[in-house]
C-alpha positions as CSV (number, residue, x, y, z in Angstrom):
1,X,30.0,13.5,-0.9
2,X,26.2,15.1,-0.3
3,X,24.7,12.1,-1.2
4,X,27.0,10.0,1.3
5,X,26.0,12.4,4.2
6,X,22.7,12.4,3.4
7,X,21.9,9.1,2.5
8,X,24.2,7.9,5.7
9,X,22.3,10.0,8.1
10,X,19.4,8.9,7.9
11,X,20.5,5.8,8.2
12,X,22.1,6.0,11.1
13,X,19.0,8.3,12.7
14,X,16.7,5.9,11.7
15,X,19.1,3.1,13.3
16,X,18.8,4.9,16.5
17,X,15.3,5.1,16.5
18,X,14.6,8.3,15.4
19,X,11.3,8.6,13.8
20,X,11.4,8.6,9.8
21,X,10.1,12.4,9.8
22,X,12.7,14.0,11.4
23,X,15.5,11.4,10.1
24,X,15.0,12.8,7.0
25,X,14.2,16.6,8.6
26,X,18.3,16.3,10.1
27,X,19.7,14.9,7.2
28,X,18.9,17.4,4.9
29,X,20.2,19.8,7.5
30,X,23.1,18.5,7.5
31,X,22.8,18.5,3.3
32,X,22.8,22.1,3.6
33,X,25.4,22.7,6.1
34,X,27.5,20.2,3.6
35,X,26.5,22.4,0.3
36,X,27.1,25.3,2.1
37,X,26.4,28.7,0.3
38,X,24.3,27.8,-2.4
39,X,21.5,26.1,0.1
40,X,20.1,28.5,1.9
41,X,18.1,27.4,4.8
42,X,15.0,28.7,2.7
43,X,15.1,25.8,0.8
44,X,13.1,23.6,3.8
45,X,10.4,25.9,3.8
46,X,9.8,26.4,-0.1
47,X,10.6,22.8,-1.3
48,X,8.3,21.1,1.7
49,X,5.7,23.5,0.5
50,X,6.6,22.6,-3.3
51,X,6.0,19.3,-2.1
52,X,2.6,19.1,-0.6
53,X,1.1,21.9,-3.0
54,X,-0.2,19.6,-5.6
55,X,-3.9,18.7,-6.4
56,X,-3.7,15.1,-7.0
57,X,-2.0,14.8,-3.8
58,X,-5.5,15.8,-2.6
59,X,-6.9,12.9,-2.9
60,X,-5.2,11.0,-0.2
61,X,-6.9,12.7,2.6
62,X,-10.5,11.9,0.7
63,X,-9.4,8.5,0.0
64,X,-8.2,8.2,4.0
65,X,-11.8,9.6,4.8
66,X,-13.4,7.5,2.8
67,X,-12.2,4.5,4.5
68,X,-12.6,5.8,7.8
69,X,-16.2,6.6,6.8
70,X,-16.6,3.1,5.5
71,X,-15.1,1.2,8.1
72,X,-17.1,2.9,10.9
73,X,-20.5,1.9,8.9
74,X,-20.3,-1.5,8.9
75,X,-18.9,-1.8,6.0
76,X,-16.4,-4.2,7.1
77,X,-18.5,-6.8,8.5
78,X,-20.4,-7.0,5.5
79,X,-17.4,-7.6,3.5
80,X,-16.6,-10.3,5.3
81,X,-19.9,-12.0,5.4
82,X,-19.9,-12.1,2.3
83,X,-16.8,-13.4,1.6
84,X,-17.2,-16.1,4.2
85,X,-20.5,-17.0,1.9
86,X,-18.4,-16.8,-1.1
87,X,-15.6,-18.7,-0.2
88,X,-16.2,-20.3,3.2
89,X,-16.9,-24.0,1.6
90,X,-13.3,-24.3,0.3
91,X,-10.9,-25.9,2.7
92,X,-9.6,-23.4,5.0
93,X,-12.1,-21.4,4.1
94,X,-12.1,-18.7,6.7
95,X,-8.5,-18.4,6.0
96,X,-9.8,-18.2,2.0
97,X,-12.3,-15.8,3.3
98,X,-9.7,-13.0,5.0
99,X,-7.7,-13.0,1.5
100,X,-11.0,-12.5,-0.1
101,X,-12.2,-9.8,2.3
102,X,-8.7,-8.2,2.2
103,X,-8.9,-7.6,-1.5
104,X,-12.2,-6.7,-1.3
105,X,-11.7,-3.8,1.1
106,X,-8.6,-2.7,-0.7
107,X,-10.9,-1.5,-3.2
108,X,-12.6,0.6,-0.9
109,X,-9.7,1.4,1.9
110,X,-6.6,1.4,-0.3
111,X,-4.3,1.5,2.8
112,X,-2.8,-1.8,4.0
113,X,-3.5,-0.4,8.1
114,X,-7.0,-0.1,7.4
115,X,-7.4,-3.5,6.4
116,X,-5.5,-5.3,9.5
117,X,-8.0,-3.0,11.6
118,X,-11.1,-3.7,10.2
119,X,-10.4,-6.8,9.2
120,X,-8.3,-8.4,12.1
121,X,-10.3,-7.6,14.7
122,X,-13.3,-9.6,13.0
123,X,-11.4,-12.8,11.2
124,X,-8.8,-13.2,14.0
125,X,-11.1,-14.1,16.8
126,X,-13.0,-16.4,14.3
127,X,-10.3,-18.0,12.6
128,X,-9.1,-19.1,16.3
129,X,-12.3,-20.2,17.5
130,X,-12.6,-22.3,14.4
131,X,-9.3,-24.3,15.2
132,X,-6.8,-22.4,13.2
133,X,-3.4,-20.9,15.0
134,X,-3.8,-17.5,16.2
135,X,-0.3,-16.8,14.9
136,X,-1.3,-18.8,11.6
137,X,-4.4,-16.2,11.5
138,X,-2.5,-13.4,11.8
139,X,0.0,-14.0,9.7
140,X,-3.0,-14.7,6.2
141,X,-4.3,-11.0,7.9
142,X,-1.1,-9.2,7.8
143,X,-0.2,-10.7,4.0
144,X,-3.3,-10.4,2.5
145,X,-3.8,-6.6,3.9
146,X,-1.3,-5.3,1.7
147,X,-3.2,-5.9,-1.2
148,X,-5.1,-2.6,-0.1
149,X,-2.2,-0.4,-1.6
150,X,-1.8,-2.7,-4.5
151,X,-5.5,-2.9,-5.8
152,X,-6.9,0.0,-6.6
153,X,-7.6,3.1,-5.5
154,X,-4.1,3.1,-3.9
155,X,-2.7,6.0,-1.7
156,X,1.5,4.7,-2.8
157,X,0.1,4.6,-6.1
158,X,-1.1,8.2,-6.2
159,X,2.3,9.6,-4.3
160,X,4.4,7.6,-7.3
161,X,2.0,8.9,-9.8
162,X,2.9,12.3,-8.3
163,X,6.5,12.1,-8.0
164,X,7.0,10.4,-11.4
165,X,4.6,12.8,-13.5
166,X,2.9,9.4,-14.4
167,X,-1.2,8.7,-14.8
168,X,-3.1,7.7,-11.7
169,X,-5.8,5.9,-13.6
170,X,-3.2,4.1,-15.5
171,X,-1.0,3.2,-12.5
172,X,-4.5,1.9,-11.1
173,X,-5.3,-0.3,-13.8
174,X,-1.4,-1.5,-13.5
175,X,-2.3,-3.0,-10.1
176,X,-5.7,-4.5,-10.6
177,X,-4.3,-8.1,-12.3
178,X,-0.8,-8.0,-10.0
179,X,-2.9,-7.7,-6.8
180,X,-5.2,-10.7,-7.9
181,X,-2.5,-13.0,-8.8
182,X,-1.1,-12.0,-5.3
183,X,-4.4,-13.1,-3.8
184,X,-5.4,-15.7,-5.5
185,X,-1.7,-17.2,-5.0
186,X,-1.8,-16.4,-1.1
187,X,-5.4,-19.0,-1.2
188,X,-3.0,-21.5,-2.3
189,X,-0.6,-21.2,0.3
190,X,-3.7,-21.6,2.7
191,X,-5.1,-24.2,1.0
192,X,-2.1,-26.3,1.1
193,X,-1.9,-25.6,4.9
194,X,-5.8,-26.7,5.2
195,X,-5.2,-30.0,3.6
196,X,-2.1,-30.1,5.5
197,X,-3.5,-29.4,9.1
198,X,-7.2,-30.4,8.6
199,X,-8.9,-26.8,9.2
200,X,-12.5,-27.2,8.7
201,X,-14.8,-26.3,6.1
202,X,-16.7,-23.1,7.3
203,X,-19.9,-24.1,5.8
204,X,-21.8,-25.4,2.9
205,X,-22.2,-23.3,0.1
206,X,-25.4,-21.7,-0.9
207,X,-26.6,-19.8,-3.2
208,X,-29.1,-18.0,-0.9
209,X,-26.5,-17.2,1.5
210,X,-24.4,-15.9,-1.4
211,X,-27.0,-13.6,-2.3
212,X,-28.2,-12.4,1.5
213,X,-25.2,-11.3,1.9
214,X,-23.9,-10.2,-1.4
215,X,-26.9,-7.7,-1.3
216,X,-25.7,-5.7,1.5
217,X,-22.0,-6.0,0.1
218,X,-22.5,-4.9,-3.2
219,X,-23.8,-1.1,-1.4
220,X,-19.5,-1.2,-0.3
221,X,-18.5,-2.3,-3.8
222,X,-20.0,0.2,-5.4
223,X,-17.2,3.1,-4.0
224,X,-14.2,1.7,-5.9
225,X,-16.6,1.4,-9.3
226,X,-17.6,5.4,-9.0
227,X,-14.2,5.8,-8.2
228,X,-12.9,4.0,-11.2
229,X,-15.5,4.7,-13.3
230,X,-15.4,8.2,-13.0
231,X,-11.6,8.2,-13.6
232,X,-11.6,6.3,-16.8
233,X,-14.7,7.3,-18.0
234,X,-12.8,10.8,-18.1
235,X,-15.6,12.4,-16.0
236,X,-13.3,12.8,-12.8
237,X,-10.2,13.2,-12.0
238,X,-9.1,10.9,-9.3
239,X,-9.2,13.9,-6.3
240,X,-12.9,14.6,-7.3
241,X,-13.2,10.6,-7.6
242,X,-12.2,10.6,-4.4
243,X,-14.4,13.5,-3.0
244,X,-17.4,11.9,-4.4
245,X,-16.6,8.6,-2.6
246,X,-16.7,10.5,0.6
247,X,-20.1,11.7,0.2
248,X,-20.8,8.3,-0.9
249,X,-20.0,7.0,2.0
250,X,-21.3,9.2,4.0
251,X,-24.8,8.6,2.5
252,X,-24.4,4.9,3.2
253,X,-23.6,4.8,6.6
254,X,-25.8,7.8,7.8
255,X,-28.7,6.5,5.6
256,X,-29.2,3.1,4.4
257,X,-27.2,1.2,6.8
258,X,-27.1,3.4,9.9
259,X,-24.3,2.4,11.8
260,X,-22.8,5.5,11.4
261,X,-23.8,8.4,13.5
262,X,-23.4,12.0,13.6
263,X,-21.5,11.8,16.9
264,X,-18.7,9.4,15.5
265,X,-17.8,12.1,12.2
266,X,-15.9,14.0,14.4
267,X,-13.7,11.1,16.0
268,X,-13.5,10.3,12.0
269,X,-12.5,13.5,10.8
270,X,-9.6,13.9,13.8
271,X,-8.0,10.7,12.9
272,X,-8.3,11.3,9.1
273,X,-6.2,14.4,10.0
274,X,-3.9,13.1,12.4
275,X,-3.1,10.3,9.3
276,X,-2.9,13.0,6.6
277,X,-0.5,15.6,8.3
278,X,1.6,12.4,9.4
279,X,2.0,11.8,5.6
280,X,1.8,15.1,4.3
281,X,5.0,16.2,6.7
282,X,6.6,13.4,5.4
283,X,6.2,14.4,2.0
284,X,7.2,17.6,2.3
285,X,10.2,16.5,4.0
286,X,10.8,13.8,1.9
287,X,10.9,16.7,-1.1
288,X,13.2,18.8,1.0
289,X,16.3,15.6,0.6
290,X,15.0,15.1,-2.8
291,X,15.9,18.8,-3.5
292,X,18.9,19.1,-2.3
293,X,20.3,15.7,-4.2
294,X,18.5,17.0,-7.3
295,X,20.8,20.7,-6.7
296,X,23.7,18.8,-6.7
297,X,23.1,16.2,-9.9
298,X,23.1,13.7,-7.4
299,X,20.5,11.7,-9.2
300,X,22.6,11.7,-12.2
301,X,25.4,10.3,-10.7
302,X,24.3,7.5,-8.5
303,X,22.5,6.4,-11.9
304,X,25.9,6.3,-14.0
305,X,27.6,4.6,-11.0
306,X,25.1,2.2,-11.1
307,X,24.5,1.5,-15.1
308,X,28.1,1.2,-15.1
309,X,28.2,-2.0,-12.8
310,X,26.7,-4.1,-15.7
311,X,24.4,-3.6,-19.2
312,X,22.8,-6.9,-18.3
313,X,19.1,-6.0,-18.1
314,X,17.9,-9.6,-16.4
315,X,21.0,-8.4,-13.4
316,X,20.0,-4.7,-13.1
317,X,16.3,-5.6,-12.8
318,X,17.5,-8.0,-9.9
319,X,19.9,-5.7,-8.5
320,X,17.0,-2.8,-7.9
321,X,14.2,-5.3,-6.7
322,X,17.0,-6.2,-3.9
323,X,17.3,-2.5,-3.5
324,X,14.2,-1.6,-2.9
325,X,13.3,-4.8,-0.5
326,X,16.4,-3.6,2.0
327,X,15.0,0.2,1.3
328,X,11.1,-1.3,2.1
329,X,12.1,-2.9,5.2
330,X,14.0,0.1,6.8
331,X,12.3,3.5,5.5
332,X,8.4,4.5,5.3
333,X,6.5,3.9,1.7
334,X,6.2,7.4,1.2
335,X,9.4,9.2,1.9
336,X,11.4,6.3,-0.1
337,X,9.2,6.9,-3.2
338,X,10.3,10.8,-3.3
339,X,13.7,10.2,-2.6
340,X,14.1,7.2,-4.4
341,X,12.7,7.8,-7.8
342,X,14.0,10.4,-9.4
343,X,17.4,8.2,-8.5
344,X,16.1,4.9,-9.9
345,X,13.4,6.0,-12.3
346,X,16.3,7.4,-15.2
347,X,18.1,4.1,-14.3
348,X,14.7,2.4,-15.5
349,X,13.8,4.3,-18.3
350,X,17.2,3.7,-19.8
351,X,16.7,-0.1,-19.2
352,X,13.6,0.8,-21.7
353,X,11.1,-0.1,-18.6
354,X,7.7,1.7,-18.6
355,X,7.2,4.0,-16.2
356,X,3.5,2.0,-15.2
357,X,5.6,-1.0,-14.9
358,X,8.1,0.4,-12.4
359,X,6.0,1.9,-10.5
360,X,4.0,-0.9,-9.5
361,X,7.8,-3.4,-9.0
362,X,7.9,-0.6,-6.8
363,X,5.1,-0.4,-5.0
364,X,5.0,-4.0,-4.3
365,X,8.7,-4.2,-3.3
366,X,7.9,-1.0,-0.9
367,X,4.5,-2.9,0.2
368,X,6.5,-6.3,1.0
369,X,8.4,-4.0,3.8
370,X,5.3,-3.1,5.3
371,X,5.4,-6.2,6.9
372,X,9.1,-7.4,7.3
373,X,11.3,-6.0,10.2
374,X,12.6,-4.0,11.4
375,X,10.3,-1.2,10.5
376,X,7.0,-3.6,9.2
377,X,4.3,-1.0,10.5
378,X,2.0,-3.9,9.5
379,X,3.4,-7.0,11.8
380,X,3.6,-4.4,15.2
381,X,0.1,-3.4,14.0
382,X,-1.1,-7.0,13.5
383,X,0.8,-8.2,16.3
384,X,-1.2,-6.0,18.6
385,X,-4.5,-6.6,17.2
386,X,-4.3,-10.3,18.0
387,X,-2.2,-9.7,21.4
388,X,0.8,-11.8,20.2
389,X,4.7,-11.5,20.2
390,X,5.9,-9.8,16.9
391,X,8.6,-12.9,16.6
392,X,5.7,-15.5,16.6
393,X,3.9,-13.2,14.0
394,X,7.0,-12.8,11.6
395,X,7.4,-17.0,11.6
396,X,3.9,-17.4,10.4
397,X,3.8,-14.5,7.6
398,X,6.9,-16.3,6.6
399,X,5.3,-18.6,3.3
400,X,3.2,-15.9,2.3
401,X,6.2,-13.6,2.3
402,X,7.9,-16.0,-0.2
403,X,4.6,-16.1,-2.6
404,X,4.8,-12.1,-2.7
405,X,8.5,-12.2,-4.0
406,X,7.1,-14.9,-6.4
407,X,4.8,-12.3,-7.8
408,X,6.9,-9.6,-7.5
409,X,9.5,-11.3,-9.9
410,X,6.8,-12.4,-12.3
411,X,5.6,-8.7,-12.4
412,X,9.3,-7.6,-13.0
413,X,9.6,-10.2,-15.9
414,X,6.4,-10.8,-17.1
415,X,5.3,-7.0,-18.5
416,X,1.9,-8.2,-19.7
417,X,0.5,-9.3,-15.9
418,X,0.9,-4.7,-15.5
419,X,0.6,-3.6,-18.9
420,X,-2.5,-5.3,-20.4
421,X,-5.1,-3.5,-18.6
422,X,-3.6,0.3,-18.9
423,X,-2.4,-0.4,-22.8
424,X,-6.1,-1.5,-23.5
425,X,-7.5,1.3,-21.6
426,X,-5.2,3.4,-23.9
427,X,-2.7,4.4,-21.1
């Protein structure tokens, strides 16, 4: 019964356009009032404090600075160059050199928005002038930004980590191989279009321009190697990680390349907050629904129901990706990882599933909805960065879309492609 009110909803707020935050706010209002007695209203307060008082949680607002900090010093541009130098020979090879630049900033960024920003604004313009389709441009931008929270350091990675009492350093290393397969799989879609349509070759490779550029880039790559580093060298945990990668990029763009001024930390620091308390709210909301189905062995329940429906592992697997696609395209990343897995996480532990390995299926399958409607913050946001109808956009992210299933079914099947890296880092 709770679980039918609650889960129904905030369905039906989010249906009527009620923003994610306070969908989940008035259904687990209406959780209590359905419980009764042994909910107190108390329980909002408490459990959405519960929910954001947690030290690894901390490092999402350093990570969200960080990028901010790294974005606004040139740090994108630099990226691209040198991906364009990299890559830019191969047919296509702007289109090559977004993916590239993409993955490359989602070791520095880990947000999927951050990428279509910074990223966007520079390949779209270039990709068009070059002869390739706007909507064609957009659509490489939008699928190859959501490698940002796949390769590491990833913000959903560190709220599952959180929420599942799993490592953050081994969850990392779980998306390092995934997220290149996805890239390296996206070229090929691009390629095949290149040959296809006759985009041109970008230029000539060299290894001077390689190196010019790579010089300047290497400053960036740095971050995610303290980052990493630090976390699996055992000398930081991934909030001070992440804290040190602020005043690592603080020192970069004040200092050595000095596009970042004094006057523009404040502008940063405003919409690091305004980003933070956005998520924050909505994991302490998020915990206040997880709560109150937890109170009522809710959990519990809905994982019988469903282990009951069949023992075939191959079918269940299947059965959850599918859940979490429909759950990725309607609810935010963060809210459906509280609420979803303490539900689904027993269901895949007793499928014998490792916990690293589930949380990346999910991750990706949560990622994927980033940018299919009718929620897809990333088409609106990519849609407005290159001033075209969402419609056209969704049409052109269409192949790419079918390439990240792909991977996501070879994650879910193949454990090795997750596991390798964490088992031989001892995770």
């Amino acid at each position: 019964m709770l679980g039918t009110v609650m889960f129904g909803g905030m369905l039906a707020l989010m249906l009527l356009g009620v923003p994610i935050l306070f969908a989940i706010g008035i259904a687990s209002a209406l959780g209590i009032l359905t419980i009764g007695a042994s909910a107190p209203w108390i329980i909002i307060p408490a459990s959405m404090f519960n929910g954001m008082n947690s030290f690894p949680l901390m490092a999402i607002p350093f990570f969200v600075l960080a990028g901010e900090l790294m974005n606004r010093g040139g740090i994108s541009r630099r990226l691209v160059s040198f991906a364009v130098a990299l890559v830019g020979h191969v047919q296509g090879g702007l289109g090559h050199a977004n993916v590239v630049a993409n993955a490359m900033l989602a070791a520095v960024s880990g947000s999927a928005l951050a990428n279509i920003a910074a990223v966007g604004r520079v390949m779209i313009p270039e990709m068009e002038k070059k002869g390739y389709e706007r909507e064609f441009a957009t659509g490489i931008t939008i699928s190859s930004s959501l490698l940002g929270p796949i390769i590491p350091p990833s913000i959903t990675m560190v709220v599952y980590a959180v929420t599942a009492g799993a490592s953050i350093g081994g969850l990392f290393l779980a998306g390092v191989l995934p997220g290149i397969l996805m890239a390296l799989l996206l070229m090929a879609v691009i390629y095949i279009r290149a040959r296809k349509m006759n985009y041109p070759v970008n230029d000539s490779f060299t290894v001077r321009g390689v190196v010019d550029t790579g010089r300047e880039a290497i400053i960036a790559l740095l971050m995610p190697v303290i980052i990493l580093g630090g976390i699996f060298g055992g000398i930081m945990t991934p909030t001070e990680a992440a804290a040190v990668a602020v005043a690592y990029a603080l020192i970069v763009g004040l200092f050595v390349f000095r596009e970042l001024k004094l006057k523009d930390v404040g502008d940063i620091l405003a919409n690091t907050g305004i980003l933070t308390g956005f998520i924050m709210l909505i994991v302490g909301a998020a915990r206040v629904f997880s709560d109150l189905l937890a109170q009522e062995a809710v959990p519990q329940a809905i994982a019988a129901v469903v282990l009951s429906i069949t023992s075939n592992e191959i079918l269940m697997l299947l059965l959850i990706n599918l859940l979490l696609l429909v759950v990725g395209c309607l609810m935010d990343t963060t809210a459906a990882i509280i609420i979803l897995v303490p539900i689904l996480l027993p269901i895949a532990t007793e499928l014998g599933i490792d916990p690293l390995l589930f949380g990346v299926m999910m991750c990706i399958n949560l990622v994927i909805g980033l940018a299919t409607p009718p929620v897809g913050i990333a088409l609106y946001l990519g849609a407005d960065v290159a001033n075209l109808k969402v419609e056209k956009v969704i049409r052109a992210t269409l192949p790419f879309l079918i390439v990240q299933i792909g991977v996501l079914l070879l994650v879910t099947f193949v454990p090795a492609i997750s596991l390798t890296l964490p088992r031989l880092m001892g995770y």
